[in-house]
NUVEXRO-525195 format. One line per 4 residues: number of its first residue (from 1); their letters; for each residue y negated, z negated, x negated of C-alpha. Coordinates in nm, 4 decimals. Layout:
# NUVEXRO-525195
NUM = A = Y,Z,X  ...
END
This chain:
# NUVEXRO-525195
1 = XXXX = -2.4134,3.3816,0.9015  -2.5194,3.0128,0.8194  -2.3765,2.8620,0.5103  -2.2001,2.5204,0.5756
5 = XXXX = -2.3170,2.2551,0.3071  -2.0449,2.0080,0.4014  -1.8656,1.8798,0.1111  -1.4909,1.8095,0.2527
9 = XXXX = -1.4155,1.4705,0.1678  -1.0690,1.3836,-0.0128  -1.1272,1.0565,-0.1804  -1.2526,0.7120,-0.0043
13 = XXXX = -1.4182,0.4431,-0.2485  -1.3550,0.1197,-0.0608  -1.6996,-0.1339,-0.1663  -1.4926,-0.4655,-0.0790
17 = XXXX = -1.6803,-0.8141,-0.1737  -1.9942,-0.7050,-0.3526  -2.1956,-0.9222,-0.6021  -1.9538,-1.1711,-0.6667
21 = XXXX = -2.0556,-1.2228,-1.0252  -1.9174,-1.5693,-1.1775  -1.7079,-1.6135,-0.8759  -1.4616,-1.2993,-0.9310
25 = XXXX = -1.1757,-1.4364,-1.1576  -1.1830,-1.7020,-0.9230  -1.1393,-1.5769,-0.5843  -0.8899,-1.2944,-0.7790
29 = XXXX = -0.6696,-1.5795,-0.8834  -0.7242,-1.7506,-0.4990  -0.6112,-1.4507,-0.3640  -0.3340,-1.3453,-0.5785
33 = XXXX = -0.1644,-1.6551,-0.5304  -0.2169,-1.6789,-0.1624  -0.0449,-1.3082,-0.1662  0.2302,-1.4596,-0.4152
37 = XXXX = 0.3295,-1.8067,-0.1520  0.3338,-1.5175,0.1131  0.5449,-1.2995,0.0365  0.7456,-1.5731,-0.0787
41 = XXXX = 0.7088,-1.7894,0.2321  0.7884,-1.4884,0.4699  1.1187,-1.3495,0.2211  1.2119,-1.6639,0.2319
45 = XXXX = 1.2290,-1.7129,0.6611  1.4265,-1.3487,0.6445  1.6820,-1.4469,0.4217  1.7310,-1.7878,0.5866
49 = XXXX = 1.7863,-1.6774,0.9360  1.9826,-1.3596,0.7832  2.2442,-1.6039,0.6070  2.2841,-1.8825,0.7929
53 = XXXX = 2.4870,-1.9382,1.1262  2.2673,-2.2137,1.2902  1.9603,-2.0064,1.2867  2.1168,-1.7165,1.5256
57 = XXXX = 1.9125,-1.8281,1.8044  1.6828,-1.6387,1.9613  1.3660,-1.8255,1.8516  1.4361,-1.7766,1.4401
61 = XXXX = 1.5077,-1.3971,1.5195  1.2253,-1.3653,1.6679  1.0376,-1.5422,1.3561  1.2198,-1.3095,1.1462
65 = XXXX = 1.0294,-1.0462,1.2742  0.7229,-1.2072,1.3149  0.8374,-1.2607,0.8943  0.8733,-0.9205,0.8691
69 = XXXX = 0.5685,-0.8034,0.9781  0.3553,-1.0369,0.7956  0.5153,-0.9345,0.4908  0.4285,-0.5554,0.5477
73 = XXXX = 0.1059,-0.6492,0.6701  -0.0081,-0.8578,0.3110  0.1892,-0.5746,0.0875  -0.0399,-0.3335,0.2692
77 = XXXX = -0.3948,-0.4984,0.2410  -0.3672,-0.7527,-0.0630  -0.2961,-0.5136,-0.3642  -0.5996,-0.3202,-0.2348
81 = XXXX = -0.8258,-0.6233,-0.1722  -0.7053,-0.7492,-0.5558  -0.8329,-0.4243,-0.6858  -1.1861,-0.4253,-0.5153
85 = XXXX = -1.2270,-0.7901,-0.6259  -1.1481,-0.6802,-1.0094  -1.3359,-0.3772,-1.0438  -1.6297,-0.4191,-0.7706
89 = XXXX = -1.4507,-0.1735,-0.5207  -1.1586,0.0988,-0.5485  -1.0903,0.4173,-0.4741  -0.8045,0.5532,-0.2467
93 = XXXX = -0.7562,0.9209,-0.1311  -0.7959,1.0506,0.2151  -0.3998,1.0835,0.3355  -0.3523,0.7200,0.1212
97 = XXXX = -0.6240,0.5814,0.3549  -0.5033,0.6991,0.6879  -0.1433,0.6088,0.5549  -0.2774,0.2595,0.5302
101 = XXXX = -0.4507,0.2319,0.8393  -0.1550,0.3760,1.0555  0.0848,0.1111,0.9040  -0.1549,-0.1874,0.9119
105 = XXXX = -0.1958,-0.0505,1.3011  0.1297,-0.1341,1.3033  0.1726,-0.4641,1.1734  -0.0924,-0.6176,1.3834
109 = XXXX = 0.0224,-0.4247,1.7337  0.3649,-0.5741,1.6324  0.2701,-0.8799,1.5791  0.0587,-0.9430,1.8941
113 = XXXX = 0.3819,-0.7951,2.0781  0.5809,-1.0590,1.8828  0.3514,-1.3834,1.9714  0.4017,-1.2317,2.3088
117 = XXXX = 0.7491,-1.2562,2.3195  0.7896,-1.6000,2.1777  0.5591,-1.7292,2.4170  0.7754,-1.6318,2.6670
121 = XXXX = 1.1017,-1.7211,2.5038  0.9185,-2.0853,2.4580  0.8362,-2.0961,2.8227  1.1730,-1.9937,2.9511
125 = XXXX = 1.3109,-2.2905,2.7099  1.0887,-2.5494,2.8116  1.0343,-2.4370,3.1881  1.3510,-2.2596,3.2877
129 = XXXX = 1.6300,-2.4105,3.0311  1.9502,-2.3857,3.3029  1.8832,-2.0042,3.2893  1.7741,-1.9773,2.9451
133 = XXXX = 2.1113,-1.8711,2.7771  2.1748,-1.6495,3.0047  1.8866,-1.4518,3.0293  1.8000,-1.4976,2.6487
137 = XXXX = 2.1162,-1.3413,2.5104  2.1588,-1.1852,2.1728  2.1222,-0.7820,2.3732  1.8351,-0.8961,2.5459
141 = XXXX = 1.6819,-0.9740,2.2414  1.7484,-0.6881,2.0388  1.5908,-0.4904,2.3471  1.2527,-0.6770,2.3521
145 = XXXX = 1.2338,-0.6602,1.9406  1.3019,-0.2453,1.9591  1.0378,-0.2236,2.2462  0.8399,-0.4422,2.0818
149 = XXXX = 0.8634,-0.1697,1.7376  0.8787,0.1148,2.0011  0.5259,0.0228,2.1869  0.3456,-0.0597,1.7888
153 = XXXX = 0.4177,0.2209,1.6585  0.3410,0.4198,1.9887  -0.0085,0.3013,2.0322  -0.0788,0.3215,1.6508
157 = XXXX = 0.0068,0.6782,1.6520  -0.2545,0.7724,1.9419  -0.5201,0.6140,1.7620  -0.4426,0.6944,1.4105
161 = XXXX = -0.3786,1.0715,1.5042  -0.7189,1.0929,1.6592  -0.9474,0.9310,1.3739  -0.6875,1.1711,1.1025
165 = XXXX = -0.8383,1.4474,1.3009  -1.2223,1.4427,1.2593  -1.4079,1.5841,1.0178  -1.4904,1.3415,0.7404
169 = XXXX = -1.7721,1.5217,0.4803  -2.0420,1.3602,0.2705  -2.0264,1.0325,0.3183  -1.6997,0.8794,0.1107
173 = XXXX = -1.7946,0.5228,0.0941  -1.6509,0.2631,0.3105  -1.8302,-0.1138,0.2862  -1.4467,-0.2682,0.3684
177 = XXXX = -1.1412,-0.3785,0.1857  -0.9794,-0.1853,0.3607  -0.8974,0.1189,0.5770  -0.9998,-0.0075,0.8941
181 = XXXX = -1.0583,0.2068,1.2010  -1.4173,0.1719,1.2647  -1.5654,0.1699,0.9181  -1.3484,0.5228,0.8472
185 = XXXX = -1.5044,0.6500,1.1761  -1.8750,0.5766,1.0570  -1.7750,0.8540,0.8030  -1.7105,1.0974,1.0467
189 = XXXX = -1.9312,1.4338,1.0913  -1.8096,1.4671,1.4210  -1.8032,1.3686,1.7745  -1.5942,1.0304,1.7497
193 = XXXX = -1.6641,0.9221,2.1403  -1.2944,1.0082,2.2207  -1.1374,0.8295,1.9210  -1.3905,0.5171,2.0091
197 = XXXX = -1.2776,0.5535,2.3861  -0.8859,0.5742,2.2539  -0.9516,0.2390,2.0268  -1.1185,0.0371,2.3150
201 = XXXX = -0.8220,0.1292,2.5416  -0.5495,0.0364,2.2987  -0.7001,-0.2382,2.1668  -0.7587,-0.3810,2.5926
205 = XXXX = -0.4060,-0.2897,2.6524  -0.2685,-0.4132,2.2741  -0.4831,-0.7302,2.2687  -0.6369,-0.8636,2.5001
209 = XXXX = -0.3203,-0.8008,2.7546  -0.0784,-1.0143,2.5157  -0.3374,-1.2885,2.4420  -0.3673,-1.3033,2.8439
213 = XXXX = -0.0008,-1.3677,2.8975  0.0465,-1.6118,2.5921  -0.2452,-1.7981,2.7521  -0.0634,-1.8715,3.1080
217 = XXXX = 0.2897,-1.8928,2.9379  0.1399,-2.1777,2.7320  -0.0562,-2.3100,3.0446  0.2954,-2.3112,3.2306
221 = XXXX = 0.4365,-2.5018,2.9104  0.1341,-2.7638,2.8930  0.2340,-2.8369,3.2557  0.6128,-2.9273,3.2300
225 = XXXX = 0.5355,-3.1534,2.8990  0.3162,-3.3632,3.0862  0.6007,-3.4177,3.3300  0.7951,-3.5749,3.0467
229 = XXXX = 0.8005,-3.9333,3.0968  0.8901,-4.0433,2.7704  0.5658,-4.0655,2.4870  0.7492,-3.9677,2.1793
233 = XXXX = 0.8782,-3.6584,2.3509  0.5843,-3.5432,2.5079  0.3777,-3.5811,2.1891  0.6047,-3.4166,2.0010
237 = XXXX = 0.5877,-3.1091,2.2330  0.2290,-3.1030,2.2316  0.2223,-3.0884,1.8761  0.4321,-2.8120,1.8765
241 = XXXX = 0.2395,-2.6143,2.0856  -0.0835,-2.7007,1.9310  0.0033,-2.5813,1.6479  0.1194,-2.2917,1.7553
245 = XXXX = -0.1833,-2.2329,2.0108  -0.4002,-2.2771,1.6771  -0.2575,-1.9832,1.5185  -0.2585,-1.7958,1.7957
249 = XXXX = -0.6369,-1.8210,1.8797  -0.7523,-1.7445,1.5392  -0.5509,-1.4460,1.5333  -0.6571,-1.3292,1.8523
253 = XXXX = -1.0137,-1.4710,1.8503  -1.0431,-1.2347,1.5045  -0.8808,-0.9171,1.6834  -1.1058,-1.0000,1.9841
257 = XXXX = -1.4413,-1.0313,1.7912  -1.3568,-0.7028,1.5312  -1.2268,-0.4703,1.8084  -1.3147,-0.5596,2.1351
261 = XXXX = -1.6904,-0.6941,2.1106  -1.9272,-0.4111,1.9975  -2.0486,-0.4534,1.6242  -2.3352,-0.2977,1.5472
265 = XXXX = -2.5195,-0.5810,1.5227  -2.2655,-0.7956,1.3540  -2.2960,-0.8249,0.9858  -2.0744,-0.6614,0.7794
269 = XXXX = -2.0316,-0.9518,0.5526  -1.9124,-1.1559,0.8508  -1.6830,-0.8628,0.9265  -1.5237,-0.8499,0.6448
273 = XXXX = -1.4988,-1.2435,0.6543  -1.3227,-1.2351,0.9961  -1.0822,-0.9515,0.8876  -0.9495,-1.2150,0.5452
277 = XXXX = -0.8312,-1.4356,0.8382  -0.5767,-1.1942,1.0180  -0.5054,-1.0059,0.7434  -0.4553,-1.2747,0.4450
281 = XXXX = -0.4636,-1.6451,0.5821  -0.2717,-1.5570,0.9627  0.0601,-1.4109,0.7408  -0.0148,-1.7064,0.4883
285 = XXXX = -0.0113,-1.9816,0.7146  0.2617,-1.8519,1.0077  0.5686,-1.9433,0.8123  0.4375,-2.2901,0.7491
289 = XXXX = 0.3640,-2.3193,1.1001  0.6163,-2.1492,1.2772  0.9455,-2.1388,1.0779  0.9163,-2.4003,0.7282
293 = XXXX = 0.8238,-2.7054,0.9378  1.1512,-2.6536,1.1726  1.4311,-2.9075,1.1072  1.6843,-2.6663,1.1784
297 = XXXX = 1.5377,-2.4588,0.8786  1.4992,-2.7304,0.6614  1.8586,-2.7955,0.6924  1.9540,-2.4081,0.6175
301 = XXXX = 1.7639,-2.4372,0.2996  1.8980,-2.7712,0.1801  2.2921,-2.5920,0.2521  2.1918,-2.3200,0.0262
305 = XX = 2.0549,-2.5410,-0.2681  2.3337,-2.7573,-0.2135
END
């Protein structure tokens, strides 16, 4: 009977940023108070639209839980990230690790879901807006946030089930922030072809299917603004959806690049660079983008003060 040598593993040490030297208190401080404006930023857009009357339109619900999610998303990977920065890497058991990944799984299938649906609510507002109230009413709404939920944590479950179930022995050290999926399958001893197969599906059907239909809703948009005769207006619009296109492509463009194109040969350095943008900047910079520079919420906050 052969003797297995395997040594089970139970505890992940997570390498983060190596050889930062001088640089550490620095980028700590950077990224604490990046985490800090977040959370504030995005607790801020929930309690808004929660309290006050003129945000219950579809739009700021919507932002609410694209709020949400960012907020779960930096509370998930920031304390983590603070902790490799400090102490040149950190250690996180097993369960803790596939905890992590299965609700950071989560937060980003959610959020794809939720750019999604805003697209279209912006397209029926722009391109249909005689049947917008109608067919944007407050059950409608409700349904496409619970699917939304529904079809995140769905997908997250298939993949996260399948990398909880190989057989991780050996090897404990991951060169990521992180629990990401691929770097916690390189630590598998076994056959991981299924789990790679289940990623590359869910991440085409997660992905690359949303960023698809954002694209023509926002190609649809692009076409009834230049029908608007007046200047003012139809710079205004475009600026609107610039900005909004902006944070959408580096979102996506990251998602695209980390799970859809293959990375063997792409440094892990650069991996771990492109993973900071959808995981710290993307929740940093969406309430500024998408709810703080609306005059409507503005307003709300000025009521409150007042």
């Amino acid at each position: 009977m052969e003797m297995n040598n395997h040594t089970i593993v139970i505890e992940i040490f997570l390498l983060g940023f190596q050889r930062l030297n001088n640089f550490k208190i620095l980028i700590f401080s950077l990224i604490l108070l990046i985490h800090i404006l977040t959370i504030c930023e995005n607790a801020l857009v929930i309690v808004l639209v929660t309290i006050s009357r003129n945000l219950h339109s579809p739009m700021f619900f919507f932002l609410q839980q694209l709020s949400l999610s960012d907020l779960l998303e930096s509370m998930l990977i920031v304390p983590i990230l603070l902790k490799t920065v400090i102490n040149d890497g950190a250690k996180i058991s097993l369960i803790g690790c596939i905890v992590q990944l299965y609700f950071f799984g989560v937060s980003e299938a959610l959020q794809c879901l939720l750019l999604t649906v805003m697209s279209y609510d912006r397209y029926l507002a722009i391109c249909n807006p005689l049947c917008y109230s109608s067919i944007m009413n407050h059950r409608f709404c409700v349904k496409l946030i619970l699917m939304s939920w529904l079809l995140a944590l769905s997908f997250t479950s298939v993949t996260v089930i399948t990398a909880a179930t190989q057989e991780f022995c050996n090897q404990n050290t991951i060169n990521h922030f992180f629990c990401d999926y691929f770097p916690l399958l390189e630590l598998s001893c076994s056959d991981t072809s299924l789990a790679q197969i289940l990623i590359m599906i869910a991440s085409v059907l997660g992905i690359l299917s949303p960023c698809l239909l954002i694209t023509g809703s926002y190609i649809c948009i692009a076409h009834e603004i230049l029908k608007i005769t007046s200047n003012i207006g139809r710079q205004k619009a475009f600026s609107t959806c610039s900005s909004h296109l902006a944070v959408v492509s580096i979102f996506y463009a990251t998602l695209i690049v980390t799970y859809l194109v293959p990375t063997r040969n792409q440094s892990q350095t650069i991996g771990k660079l492109l993973s900071l943008l959808y995981t710290v900047v993307t929740p940093f910079i969406n309430p500024m983008i998408y709810s703080l520079r609306s005059t409507d919420m503005k307003n709300a906050l000025k009521k409150i003060l007042q």
